[in-house]
C-alpha positions in Angstrom: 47.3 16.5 -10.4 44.9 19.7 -11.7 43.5 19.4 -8.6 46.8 20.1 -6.7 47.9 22.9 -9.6 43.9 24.4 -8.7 44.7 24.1 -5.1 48.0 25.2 -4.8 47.3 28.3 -7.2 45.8 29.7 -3.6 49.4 30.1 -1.8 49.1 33.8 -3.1 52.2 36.0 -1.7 53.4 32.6 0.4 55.0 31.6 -2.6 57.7 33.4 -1.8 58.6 31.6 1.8 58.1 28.3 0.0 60.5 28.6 -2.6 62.8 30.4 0.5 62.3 26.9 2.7 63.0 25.0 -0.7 66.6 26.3 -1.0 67.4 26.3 2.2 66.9 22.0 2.3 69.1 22.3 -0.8 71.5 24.2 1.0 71.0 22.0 4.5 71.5 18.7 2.5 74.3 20.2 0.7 76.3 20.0 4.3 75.2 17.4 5.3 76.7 15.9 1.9 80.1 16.7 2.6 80.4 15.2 6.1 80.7 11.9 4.8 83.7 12.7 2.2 85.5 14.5 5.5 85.4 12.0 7.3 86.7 9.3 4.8 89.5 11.8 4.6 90.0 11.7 8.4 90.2 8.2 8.1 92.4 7.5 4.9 94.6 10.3 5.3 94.5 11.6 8.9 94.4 8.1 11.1 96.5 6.3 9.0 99.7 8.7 9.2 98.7 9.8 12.8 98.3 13.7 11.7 96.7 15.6 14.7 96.7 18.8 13.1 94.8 16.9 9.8 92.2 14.7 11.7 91.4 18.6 14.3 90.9 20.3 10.8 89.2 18.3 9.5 87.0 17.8 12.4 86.3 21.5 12.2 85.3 21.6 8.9 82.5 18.8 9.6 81.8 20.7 12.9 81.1 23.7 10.7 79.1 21.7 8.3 76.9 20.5 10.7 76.2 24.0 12.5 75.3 25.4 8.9 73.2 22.6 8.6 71.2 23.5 11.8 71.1 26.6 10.8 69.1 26.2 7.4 67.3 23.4 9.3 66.0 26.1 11.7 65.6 28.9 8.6 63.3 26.2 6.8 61.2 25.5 9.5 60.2 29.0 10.2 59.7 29.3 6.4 58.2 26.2 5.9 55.8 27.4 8.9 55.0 30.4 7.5 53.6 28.8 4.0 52.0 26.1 5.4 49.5 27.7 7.9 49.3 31.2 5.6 48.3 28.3 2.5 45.9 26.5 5.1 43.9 30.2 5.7 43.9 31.3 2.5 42.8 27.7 1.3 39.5 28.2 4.5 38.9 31.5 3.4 38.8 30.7 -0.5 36.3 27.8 0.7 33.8 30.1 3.3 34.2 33.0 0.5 32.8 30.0 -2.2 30.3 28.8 -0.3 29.0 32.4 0.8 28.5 32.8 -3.3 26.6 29.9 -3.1 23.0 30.0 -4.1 20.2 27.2 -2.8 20.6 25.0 -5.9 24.3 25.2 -5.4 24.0 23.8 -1.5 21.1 21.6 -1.8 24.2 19.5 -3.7 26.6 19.5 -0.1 25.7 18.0 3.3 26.7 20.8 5.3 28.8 18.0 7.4 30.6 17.2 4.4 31.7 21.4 3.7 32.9 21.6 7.8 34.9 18.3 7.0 36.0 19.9 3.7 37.4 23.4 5.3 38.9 21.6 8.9 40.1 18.2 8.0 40.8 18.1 4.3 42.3 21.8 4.6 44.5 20.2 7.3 45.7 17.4 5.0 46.7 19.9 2.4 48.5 22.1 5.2 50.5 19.2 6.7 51.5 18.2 3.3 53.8 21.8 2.9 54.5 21.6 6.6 55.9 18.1 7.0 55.6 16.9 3.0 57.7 19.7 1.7 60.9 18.7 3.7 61.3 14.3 2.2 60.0 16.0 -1.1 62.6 18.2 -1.8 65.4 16.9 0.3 64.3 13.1 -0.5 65.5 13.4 -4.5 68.4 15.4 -3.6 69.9 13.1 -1.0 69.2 10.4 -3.8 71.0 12.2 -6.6 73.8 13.5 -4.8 74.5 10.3 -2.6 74.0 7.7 -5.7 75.9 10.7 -7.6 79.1 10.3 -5.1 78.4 7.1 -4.2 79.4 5.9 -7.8 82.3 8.2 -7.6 83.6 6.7 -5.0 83.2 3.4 -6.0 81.5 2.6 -8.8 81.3 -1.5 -8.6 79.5 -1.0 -5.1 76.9 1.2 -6.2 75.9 -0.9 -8.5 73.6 -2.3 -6.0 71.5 0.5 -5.6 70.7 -0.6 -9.8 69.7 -3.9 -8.3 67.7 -2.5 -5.5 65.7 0.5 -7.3 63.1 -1.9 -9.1 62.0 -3.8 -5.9 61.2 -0.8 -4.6 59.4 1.0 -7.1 57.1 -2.0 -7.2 56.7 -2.3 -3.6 55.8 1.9 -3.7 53.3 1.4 -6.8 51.9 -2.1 -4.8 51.1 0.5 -1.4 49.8 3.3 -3.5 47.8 1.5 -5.4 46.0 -0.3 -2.8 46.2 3.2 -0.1 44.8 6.1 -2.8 40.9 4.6 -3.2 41.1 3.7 1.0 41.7 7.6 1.6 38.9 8.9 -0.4 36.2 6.3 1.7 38.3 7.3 4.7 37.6 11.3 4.4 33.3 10.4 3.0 33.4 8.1 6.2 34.3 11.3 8.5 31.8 13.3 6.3 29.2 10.5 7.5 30.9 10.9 11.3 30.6 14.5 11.3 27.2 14.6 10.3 26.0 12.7 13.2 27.5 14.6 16.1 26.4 17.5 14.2 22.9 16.7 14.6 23.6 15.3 17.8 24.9 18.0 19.6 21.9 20.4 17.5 19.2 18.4 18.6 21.0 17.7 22.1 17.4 19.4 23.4 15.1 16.9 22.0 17.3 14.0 22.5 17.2 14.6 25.9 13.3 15.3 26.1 12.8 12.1 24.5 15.2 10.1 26.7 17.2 8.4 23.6 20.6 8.8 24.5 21.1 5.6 24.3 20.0 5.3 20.8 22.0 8.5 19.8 25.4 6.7 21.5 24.7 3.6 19.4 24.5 5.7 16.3 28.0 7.3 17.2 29.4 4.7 18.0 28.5 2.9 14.6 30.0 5.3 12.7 32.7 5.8 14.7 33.8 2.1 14.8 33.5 2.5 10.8 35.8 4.8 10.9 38.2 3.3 13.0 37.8 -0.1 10.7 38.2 2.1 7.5 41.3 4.0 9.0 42.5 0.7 10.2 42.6 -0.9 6.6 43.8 2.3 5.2 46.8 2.5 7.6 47.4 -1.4 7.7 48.8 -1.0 3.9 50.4 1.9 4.4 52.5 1.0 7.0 53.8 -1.9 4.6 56.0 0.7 2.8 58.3 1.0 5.8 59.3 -2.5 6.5 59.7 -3.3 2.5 61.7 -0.6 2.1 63.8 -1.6 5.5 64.5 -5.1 4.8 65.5 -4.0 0.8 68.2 -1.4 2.2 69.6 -3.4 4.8 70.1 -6.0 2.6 71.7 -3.3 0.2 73.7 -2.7 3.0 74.9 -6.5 4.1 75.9 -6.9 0.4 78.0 -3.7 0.1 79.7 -5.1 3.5 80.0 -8.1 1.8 81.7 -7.2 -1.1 83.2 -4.4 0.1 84.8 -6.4 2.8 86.0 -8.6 0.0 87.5 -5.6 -1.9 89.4 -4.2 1.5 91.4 -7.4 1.6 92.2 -7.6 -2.1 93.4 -3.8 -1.5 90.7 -2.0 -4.0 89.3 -0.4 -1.5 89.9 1.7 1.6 88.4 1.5 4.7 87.5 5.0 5.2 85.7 5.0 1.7 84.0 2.1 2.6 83.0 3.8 5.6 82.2 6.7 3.4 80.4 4.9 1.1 78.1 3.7 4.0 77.2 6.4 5.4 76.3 7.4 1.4 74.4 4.5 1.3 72.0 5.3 4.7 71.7 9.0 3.5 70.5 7.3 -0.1 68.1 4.9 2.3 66.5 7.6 4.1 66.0 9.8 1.2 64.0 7.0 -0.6 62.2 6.1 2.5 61.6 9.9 2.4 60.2 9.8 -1.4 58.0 6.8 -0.8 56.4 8.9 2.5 55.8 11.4 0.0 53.9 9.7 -2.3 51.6 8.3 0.3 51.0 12.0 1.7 50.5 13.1 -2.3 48.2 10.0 -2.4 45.7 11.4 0.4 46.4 14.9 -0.6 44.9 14.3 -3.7 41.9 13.1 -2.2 41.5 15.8 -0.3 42.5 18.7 -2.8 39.8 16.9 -5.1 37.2 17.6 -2.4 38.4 21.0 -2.0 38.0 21.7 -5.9 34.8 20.8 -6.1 33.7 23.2 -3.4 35.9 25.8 -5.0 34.9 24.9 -8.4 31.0 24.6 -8.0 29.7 28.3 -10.1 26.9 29.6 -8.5 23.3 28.5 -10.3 22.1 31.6 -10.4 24.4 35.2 -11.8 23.5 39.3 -12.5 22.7 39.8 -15.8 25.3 41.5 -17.9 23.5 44.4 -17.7 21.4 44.4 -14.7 18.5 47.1 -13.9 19.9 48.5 -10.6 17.0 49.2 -8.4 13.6 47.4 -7.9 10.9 50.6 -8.4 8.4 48.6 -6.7 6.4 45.9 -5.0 4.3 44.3 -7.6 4.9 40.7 -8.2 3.3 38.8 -11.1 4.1 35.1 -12.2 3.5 34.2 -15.7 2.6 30.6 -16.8 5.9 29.7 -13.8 6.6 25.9 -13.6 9.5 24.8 -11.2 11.1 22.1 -10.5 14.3 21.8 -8.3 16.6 20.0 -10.3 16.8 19.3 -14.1 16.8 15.8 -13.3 13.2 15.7 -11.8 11.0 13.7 -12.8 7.7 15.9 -11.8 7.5 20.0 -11.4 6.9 21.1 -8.0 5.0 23.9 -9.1 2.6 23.8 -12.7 1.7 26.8 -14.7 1.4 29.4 -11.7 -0.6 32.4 -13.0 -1.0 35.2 -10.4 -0.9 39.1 -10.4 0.0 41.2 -6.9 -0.3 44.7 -6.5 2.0 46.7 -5.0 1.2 47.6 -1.6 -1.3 44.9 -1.7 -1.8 42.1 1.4 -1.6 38.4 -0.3 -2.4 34.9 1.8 -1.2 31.8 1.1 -2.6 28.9 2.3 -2.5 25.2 1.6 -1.8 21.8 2.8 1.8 20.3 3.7 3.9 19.6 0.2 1.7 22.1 -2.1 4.8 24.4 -2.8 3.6 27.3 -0.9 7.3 27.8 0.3 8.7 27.0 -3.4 6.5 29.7 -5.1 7.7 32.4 -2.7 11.2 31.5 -3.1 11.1 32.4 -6.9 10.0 35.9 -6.0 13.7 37.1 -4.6 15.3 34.4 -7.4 16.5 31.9 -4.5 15.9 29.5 -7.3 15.0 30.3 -11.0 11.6 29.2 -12.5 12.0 25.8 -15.3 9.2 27.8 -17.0 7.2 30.6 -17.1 8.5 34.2 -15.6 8.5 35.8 -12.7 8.2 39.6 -12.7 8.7 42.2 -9.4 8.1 46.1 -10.1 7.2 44.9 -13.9 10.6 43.5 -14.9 11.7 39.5 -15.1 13.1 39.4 -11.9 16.2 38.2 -13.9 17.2 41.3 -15.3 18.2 42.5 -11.9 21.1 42.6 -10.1 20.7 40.0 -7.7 21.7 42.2 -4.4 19.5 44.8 -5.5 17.0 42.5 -6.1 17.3 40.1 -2.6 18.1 43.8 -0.9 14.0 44.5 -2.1 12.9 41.6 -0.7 12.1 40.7 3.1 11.7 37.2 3.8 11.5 35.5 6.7 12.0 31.9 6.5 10.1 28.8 7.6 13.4 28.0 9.5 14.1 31.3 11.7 17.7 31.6 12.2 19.6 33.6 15.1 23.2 34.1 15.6 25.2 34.0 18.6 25.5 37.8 19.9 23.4 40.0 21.2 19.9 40.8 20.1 21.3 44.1 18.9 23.7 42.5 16.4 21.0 40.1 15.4 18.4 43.0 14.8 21.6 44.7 12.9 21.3 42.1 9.7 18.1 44.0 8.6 19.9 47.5 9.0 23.6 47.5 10.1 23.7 51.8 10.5 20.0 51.7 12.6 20.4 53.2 15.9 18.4 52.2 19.3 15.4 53.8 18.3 14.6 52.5 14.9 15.9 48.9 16.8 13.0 49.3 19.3 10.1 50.7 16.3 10.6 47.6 14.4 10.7 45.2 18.0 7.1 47.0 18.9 5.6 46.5 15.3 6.6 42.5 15.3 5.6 42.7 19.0 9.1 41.6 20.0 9.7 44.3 22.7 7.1 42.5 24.9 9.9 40.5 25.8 12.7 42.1 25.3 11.4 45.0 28.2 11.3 42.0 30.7 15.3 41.2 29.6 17.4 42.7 32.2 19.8 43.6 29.2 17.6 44.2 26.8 18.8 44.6 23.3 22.4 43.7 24.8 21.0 40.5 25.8 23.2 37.7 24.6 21.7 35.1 22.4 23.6 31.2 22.1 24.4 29.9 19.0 21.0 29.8 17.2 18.9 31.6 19.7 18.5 28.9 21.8 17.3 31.1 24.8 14.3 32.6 23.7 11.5 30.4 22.6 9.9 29.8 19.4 7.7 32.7 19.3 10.3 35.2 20.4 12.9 34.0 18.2 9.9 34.4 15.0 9.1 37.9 16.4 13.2 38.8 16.5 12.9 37.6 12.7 10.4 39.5 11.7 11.8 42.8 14.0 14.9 42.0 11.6 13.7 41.6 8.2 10.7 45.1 9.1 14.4 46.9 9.0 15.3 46.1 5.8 12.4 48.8 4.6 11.7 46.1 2.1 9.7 46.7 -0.8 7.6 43.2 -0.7 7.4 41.4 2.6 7.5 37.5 2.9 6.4 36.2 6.1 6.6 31.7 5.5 4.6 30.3 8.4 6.3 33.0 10.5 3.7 33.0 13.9 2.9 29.9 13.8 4.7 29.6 17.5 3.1 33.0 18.4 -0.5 33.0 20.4 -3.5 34.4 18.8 -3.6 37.1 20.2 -0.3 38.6 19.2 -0.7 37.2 15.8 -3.7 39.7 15.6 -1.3 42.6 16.6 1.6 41.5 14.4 -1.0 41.6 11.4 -2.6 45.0 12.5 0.5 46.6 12.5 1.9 45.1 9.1 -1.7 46.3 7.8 -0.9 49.9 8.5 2.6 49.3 6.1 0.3 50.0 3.0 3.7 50.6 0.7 4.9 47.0 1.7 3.4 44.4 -0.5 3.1 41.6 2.0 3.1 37.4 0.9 1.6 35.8 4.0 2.0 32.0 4.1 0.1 30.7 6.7 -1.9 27.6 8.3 -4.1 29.6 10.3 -7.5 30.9 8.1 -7.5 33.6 11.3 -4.0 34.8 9.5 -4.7 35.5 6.3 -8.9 36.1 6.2 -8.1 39.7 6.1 -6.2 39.7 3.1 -6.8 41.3 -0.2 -6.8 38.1 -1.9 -5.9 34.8 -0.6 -4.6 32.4 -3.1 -5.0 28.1 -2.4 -2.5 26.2 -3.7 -3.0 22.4 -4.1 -0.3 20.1 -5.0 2.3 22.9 -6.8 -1.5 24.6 -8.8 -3.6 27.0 -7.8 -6.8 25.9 -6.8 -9.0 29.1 -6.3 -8.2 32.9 -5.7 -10.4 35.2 -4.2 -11.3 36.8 -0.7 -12.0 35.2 2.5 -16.0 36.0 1.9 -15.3 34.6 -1.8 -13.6 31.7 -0.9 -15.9 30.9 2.1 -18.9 30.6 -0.7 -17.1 28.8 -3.3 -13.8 26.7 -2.4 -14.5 22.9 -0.7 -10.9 23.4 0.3 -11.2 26.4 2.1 -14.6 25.7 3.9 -12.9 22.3 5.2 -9.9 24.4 6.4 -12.0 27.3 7.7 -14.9 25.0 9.2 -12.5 22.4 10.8 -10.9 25.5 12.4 -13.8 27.3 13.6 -15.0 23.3 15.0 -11.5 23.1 16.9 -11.7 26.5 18.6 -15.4 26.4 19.3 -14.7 23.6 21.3 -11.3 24.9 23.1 -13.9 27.8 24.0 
């Protein structure tokens, strides 16, 4: 239940149509209360000494009754419309705006499969729950009080069945909810599980095409997708359960009240307009706790989904400013101090050991290294994606976590292993790095990451429409658009991981000549290429999260077996391309 108090708190200013659609099923069932007592009247009074005038009144006051009760019936809808859908985006936005706080530590703990099912499917469950839950849970209890309420004062020895019958089917409703409530939480991790693989499916559409395994990819679908429909079939098969039970209970109720009531007609106890009455008491009172126990099986999967939702509203982000936070980075130097790292506390090795390494401002740095040594995890620590388990890490002479975080990242240009475009244009792509940077300052930084190349040939050029991860350019455009992106940032230190590695030779030399010309830049180059980095200022090896050797290429080339093997092996492969 905190869950649903933490959920609900998000209704915000929609409080206000709830609590307007809760009245107004007080008021509708309020009408639809009195129809029953009118028309025992009609009955006992009106048929039974043949008064016209009596039975047309009457009739008009249950006419009214029931207009009045459309028209709260039609109020609440709107109402209940209103809250549910304005709950369901505020409930999506609190979820994006969570996971946009969201730091790497915080998101290496969600599939991203799992947060889409999270803010579509389980904010859907918590949106039909006020749009067709709020309706049995408010008019359910109310048509239960009021009818048992009148259905004892018109006759209390009848109504005493409703005693006999309220037992059987609070255990039926505590049998179906107790079986149902674990079924729905498997049911929404089995969808996480489905969502996951047409999400990779549909990404890597490309490649599963190019390696002609559509078959394969079908048979995974359709393996989760049968275990969802085997896990929604079990869920389901109990829940439906709670209807007939309930069924057969009330019209059982209902034979016996006929029974007896039937009993107490010919004895002349009872009327046969109350006993009309009294049944039509009696189905409102059926409906309302077939109403209460829907309820409590919608309650039962909201709660599994408003626990999902809590945790992604409830995860803090890992890493926080400083109370106090130095507002501007002064400059590029970076310097790690003694850093070990490890990516969760739970780890059983560090990825990186006792990293000890001074950079200059302004000065050109190479990383190089074989697959797994960390090269990606060291640079990561520089704009405090994650925080070092030991050790410090210092940019412009200052732990990098004294500053404030946006001032910090804002310092730093990185562009990732993984280059990322959005759907757009180029333009609006290019605008990430420098959202106020008109045409000009667009095409300076496309010419120094050799991107306008390309981009001249476009027939739209900057305009150029990009799908939904830059899927029509090619790898080496789409690196070059990164690094175009992140030159616009102006950043003080400059973090290119593996970036032209999809880029010829040729315009790798050109990138590199123009970066060396940016002599206020500090630059971090990770690299597999020797030919990338051998004009560095220093060129640091990393071997399995330690530093192996620093130096120069020339200093290297004369001292490190790691980087003769990479350099000669190199050297061997393009001699004999030549």
């Amino acid at each position: 239940m905190r869950d649903l108090k933490r959920i609900f708190s998000h209704m915000g200013h929609y409080r206000r149509e709830l609590m307007a659609a809760m009245v107004l099923i007080f008021v509708e069932t309020g009408f639809e209360l009195v129809i029953p007592l009118l028309m025992a009247d009609i009955i006992d009074v009106g048929v039974q000494t043949r008064d016209v005038h009596y039975i047309l009144g009457k009739g008009i006051q249950m006419g009214i009754c029931a207009l009045l009760a459309l028209i709260t019936g039609l109020l609440y809808a709107r109402y209940a419309a209103r809250a549910a859908f304005g709950f369901g985006a505020s409930l999506r936005e609190a979820e994006f705006m969570a996971v946009q706080g969201y730091d790497f530590s915080n998101l290496d703990r969600f599939d991203s499969s799992s947060l889409v099912t999270r803010m579509t499917t389980d904010v859907t469950v918590m949106q039909n729950a006020v749009s067709t839950g709020l309706r049995p849970m408010v008019r359910g209890p109310a048509m239960l009080i009021f009818g048992v309420g009148l259905s004892f004062y018109m006759n209390p020895r009848l109504a005493l069945v409703f005693v006999v019958c309220a037992p059987i089917l609070a255990l039926v409703l505590v049998f179906v909810v107790g079986k149902v409530a674990p079924m729905y939480r498997r049911l929404q991790v089995v969808m996480d599980r489905m969502n996951a693989i047409v999400q990779e499916g549909l990404t890597a559409i490309r490649a599963v095409k190019a390696f002609v395994r559509d078959e394969y990819e079908e048979e995974k679908f359709q393996s989760v997708n049968s275990e969802l429909m085997a896990t929604s079939q079990r869920t389901f098969r109990f829940a439906v359960l709670n209807l007939p039970a309930f069924q057969a209970t009330m019209y059982a109720a209902v034979v016996l009240i006929m029974w007896f009531g039937g009993q107490m007609i010919h004895t002349g106890s009872l009327e046969v307009g109350d006993l009309t009455g009294f049944l039509s008491y009696v189905l409102q009172v059926m409906n309302a706790l077939m109403m209460i126990s829907n309820v409590f099986l919608m309650l039962t999967r909201s709660l599994a989904s408003a626990h999902r939702i809590a945790e992604v509203l409830d995860e803090r982000p890992a890493l926080a400013s400083p109370d106090s936070p130095v507002p501007t980075v002064t400059d590029g130097s970076v310097e790690f101090d003694d850093v070990s790292f490890r990516y969760s506390a739970g780890a059983q090795e560090d990825v990186l050991s006792h990293i000890n390494l001074k950079i200059r401002a302004g000065q050109t740095v190479g990383l190089i290294g074989g697959t797994g040594s960390a090269k990606t995890s060291l640079v990561q620590l520089i704009p405090r994606l994650y925080d070092a388990s030991g050790g410090s890490v210092r940019v412009g002479g200052r732990d990098v976590r004294s500053y404030d975080l946006a001032a910090l990242r804002d310092a730093v240009g990185i562009v990732l292993q993984k280059n990322v475009l959005f759907s757009g244009t180029i333009r609006d792509n290019l605008r990430w790095g420098d959202p106020d940077a008109d045409d000009e300052t667009l095409w300076a930084a496309c010419r120094a990451a050799c991107a306008d190349e390309f981009l001249e040939r476009m027939p739209d050029g900057l305009d150029t429409e990009l799908g939904q991860g830059g899927v029509n350019v090619s790898g080496g455009q789409k690196q070059r658009l990164c690094i175009a992106r992140t030159l616009l940032k102006r950043p003080k230190i400059l973090i290119l991981d593996d970036s032209t590695s999809a880029v010829d030779t040729k315009t790798d030399a050109k990138i590199r000549a123009t970066l060396a010309k940016l002599r206020q830049i500090t630059k971090i180059i990770i690299a597999q290429r020797i030919t990338s980095v051998m004009d560095a200022d220093l060129i640091v090896i990393l071997d399995d999260g330690r530093i192996s050797d620093a130096g120069t290429h020339s200093e290297l080339l004369e001292r490190s077996p790691i980087y003769q093997e990479l350099y000669y092996s190199q050297q061997k492969g393009g001699e004999e391309v030549g």
